[in-house]
Structures are given as structure tokens and as C-alpha cells.
C-alpha positions as CSV (number, residue, x, y, z in Angstrom):
1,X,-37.6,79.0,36.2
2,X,-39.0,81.8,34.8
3,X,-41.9,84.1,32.8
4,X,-43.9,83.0,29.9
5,X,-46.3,84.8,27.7
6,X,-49.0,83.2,26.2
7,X,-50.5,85.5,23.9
8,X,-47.6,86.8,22.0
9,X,-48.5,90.4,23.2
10,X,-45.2,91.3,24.9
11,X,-47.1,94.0,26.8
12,X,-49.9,91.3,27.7
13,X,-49.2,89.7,31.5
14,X,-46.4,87.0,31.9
15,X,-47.2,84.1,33.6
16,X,-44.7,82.0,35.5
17,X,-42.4,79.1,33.7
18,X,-40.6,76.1,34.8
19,X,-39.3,73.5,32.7
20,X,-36.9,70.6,33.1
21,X,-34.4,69.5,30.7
22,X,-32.4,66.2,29.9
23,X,-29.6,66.5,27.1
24,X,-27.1,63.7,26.1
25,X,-24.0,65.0,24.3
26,X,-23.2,63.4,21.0
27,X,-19.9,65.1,20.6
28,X,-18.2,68.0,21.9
29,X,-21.0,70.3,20.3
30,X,-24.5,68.6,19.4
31,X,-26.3,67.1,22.0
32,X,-30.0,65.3,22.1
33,X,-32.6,67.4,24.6
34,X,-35.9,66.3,26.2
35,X,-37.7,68.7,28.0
36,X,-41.0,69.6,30.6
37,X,-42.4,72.8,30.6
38,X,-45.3,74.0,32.7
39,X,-46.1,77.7,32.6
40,X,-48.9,79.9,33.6
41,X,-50.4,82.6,32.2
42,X,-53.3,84.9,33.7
43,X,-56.5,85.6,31.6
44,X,-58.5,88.5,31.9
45,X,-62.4,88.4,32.2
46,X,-64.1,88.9,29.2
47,X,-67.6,90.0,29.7
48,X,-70.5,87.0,29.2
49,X,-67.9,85.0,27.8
50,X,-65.4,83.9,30.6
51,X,-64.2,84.7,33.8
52,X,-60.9,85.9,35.4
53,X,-58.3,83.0,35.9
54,X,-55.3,80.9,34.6
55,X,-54.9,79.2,31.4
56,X,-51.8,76.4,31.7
57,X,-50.0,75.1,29.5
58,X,-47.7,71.7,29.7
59,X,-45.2,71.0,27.1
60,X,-43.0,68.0,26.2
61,X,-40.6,68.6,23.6
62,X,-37.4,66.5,22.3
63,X,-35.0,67.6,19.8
64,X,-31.2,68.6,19.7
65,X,-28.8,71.7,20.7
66,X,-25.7,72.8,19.6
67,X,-23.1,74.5,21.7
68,X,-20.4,77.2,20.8
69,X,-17.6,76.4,23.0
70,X,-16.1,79.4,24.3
71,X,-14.2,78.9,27.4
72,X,-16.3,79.5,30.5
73,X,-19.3,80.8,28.3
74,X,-21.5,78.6,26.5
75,X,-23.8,79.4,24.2
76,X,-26.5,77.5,22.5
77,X,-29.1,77.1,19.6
78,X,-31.8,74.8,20.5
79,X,-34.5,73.1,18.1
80,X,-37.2,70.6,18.9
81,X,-40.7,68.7,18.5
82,X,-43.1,68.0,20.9
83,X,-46.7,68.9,21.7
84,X,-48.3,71.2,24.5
85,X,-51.5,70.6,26.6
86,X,-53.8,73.5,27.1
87,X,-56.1,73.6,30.1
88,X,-57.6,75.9,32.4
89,X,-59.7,79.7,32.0
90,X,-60.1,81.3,28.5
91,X,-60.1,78.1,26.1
92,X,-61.4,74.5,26.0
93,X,-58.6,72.1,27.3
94,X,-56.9,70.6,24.1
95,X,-53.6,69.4,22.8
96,X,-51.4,71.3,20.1
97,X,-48.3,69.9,18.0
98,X,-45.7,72.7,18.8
99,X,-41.9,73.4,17.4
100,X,-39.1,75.0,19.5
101,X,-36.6,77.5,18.9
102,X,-34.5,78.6,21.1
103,X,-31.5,79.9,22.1
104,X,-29.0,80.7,25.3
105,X,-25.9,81.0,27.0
106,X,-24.5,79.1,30.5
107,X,-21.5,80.1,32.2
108,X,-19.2,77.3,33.9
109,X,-19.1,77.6,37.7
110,X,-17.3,74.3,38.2
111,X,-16.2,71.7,36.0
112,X,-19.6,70.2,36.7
113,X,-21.8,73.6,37.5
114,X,-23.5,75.9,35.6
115,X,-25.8,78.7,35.4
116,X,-27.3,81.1,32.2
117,X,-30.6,81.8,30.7
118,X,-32.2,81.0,28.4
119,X,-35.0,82.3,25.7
120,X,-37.7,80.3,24.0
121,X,-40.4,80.4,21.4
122,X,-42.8,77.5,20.9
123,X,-45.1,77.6,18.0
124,X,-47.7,75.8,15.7
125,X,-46.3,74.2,12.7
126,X,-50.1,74.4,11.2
127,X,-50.4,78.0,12.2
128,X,-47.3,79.2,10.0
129,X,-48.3,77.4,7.2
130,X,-51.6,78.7,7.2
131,X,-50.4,82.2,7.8
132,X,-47.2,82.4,6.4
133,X,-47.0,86.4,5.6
134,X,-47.5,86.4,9.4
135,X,-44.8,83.9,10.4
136,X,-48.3,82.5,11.6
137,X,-49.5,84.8,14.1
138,X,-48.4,85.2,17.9
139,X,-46.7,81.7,19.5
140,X,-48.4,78.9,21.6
141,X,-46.0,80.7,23.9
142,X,-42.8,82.3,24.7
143,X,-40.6,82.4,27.6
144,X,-37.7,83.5,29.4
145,X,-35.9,81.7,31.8
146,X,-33.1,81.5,34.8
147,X,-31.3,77.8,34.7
148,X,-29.0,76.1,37.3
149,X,-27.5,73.1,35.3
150,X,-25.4,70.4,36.6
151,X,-23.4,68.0,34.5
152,X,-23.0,64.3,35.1
């Protein structure tokens, strides 16, 4: 749980995030990730063009993170592929092809408890390449998050 920004303006309005992951560790470090997000973002009015209201945004990613044991503290790198699904105020509903990058840190409660946060940015592949001197412009969208993990 946690914000999300849409419009890569870090002074535009966050919008609430929530996302479930799945990872399967390979070894002690890699591990393969799936992951659901949903986040909301509020759009302003903009005058004869669109009113006041929510764009949403669901993602499904899969890729693979690697963990830096140390201890009680784990941090992490994350990569992935997915695609997110735009609907709502502010743009016709539509489908992008999105990369992750992310990266975060849990701390071990429990042998089988954890808790850390986490930071992510999802952008267009297409959008980088187009506008490379730009890294391609602002992300699909970014977000920080609050997780409670627990280990099987």
C-alpha cells in the first residue's frame, strides 16, 4: 500500500497504490516476481476538454529481483515486463507495454515475517526510445509503497 504519481510531476497529486506480489526464490539471492498493481491518481478539470475525476491504472508485471543479504535487512533491485491498463477521467481507456525498476529494503520480523518499502518506476519502452535525450519523458507512473511480506 501506498501513493502513486501518474504524471511524473512530483509536485502534481499522488494517488493511492496497492499492488500484490508473488516471488519464487531461485537461489539464496535471485528470485522470479509477478505482480498486481492498481493505483489512483486524481485529474484536474481542464476547461471544455474534461472534467474533475480519477484516471486508474492496473498493472501486471513479471520479471525477477535480486536480494543483498544482510542479516535482518534486505535489500532489493527489482526488474520486470508487463503492461498497464489505463481507464477512467483525463484519457481514452487503453493498454500500454510498461518496464519496471525498482528497488527496496525489508526487514526480518520473524523467520517468516517481514516488513520494508519499497520504490517503483514503470515506464514505456516506446517512449524512451523515441525520446531518448529525455530518458523518454515522465513515467506511466511511479510509486512508493509500505509492504507486510510473509514467507512460505
Amino acid at each position: 500500500m501506498g501513493g502513486a504519481n501518474a504524471s511524473g510531476n512530483p509536485v502534481a497529486p499522488w494517488g493511492a497504490a496497492a499492488a500484490l506480489d508473488a516471488e519464487y526464490g531461485l537461489d539464496d539471492a535471485w528470485s522470479a516476481r509477478a505482480s498486481v498493481e492498481l493505483l489512483r491518481h486524481p485529474v484536474a478539470a481542464v476547461k471544455n476538454v474534461s472534467p474533475a475525476g480519477t484516471l486508474q491504472g492496473t498493472a501486471a508485471l513479471v520479471g525477477a529481483a535480486y536480494s543483498f543479504d544482510v542479516l535482518r535487512l534486505v535489500p532489493y533491485v527489482a526488474v520486470g515486463v508487463g503492461a498497464v491498463y489505463w481507464s477512467g477521467v483525463g484519457a481514452p481507456s487503453h493498454t500500454s507495454f510498461a518496464v519496471e525498476g525498482g528497488v527496496g529494503g525489508d526487514y526480518l520480523l520473524t523467520p517468516r515475517w517481514s516488513c520494508g518499502a519499497s520504490a517503483q518506476y514503470v515506464f514505456s519502452p516506446g517512449d524512451a526510445i523515441r525520446d531518448a535525450m529525455n530518458l523518454g519523458g515522465p513515467p506511466l507512473f511511479f510509486s512508493l509503497t509500505a509492504r507486510l511480506s510473509r514467507i512460505f
